[in-house]
N, C-alpha and C positions, 0 to 999 in steps of 0.2 A: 657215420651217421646212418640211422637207419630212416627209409620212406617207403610214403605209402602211394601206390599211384591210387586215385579216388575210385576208377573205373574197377579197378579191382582184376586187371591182366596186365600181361606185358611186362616185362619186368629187367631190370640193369645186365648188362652181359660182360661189362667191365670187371676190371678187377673188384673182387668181392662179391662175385655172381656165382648163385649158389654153385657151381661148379668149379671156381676158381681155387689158385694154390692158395691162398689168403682166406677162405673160410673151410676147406679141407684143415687145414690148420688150427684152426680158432674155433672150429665147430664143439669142441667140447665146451670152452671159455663160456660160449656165446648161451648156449643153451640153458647154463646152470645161472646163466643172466636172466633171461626169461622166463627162467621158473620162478628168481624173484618178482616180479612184475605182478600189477594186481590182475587177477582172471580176463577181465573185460581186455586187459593190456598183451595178453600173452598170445605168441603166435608160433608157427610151425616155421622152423626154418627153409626148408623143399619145398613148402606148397607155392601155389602158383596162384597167390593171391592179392597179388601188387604189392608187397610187403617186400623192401630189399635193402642191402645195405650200399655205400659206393662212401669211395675216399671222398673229402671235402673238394683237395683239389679239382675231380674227374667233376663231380657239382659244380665248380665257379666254372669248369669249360662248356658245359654241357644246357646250363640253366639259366635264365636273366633274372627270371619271378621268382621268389618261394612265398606260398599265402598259409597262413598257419592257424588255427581254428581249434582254440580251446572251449569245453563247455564248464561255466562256472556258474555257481548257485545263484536262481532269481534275485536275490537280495543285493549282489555285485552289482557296480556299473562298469562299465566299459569306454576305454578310449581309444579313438584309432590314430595309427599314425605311419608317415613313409620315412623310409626311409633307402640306405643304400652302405655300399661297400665298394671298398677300393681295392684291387687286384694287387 
């Protein structure tokens, strides 16, 4: 999965961290992914701009919360809701 820390630094050093054997790997894969991606969506793999990817697993050890934040047209409404997962 790929995330984004909000703050905009800081970033995974886990497996999957831009220097890992896992995107030394996949780094071609990954790119020609993100060029499909719409503009506003596309990002630099290197930079250091809280933008990272990490296994799911290293996530359910690492994270309790994940808060998600889509922008959808004036005319939508919206429902909120909790929920949860089991290891």
């Amino acid at each position: 999965m790929s995330l984004m820390n909000p703050w905009g630094h800081g970033e995974w050093t886990g497996a999957w961290s831009g220097d890992s054997d896992e995107m030394k790997k996949y780094t071609p894969l990954l790119e020609k992914f993100i060029k499909t991606l719409p503009p506003d969506d596309q990002f630099e793999l290197d930079a250091d701009d809280g933008i990272f990817f990490m296994h799911y697993n290293d996530w359910k050890e690492n994270f309790s919360t994940l808060f998600l934040n889509l922008d959808f047209p004036d005319s939508w409404t919206g429902v909120r809701f909790s929920s949860g997962w089991n290891n």
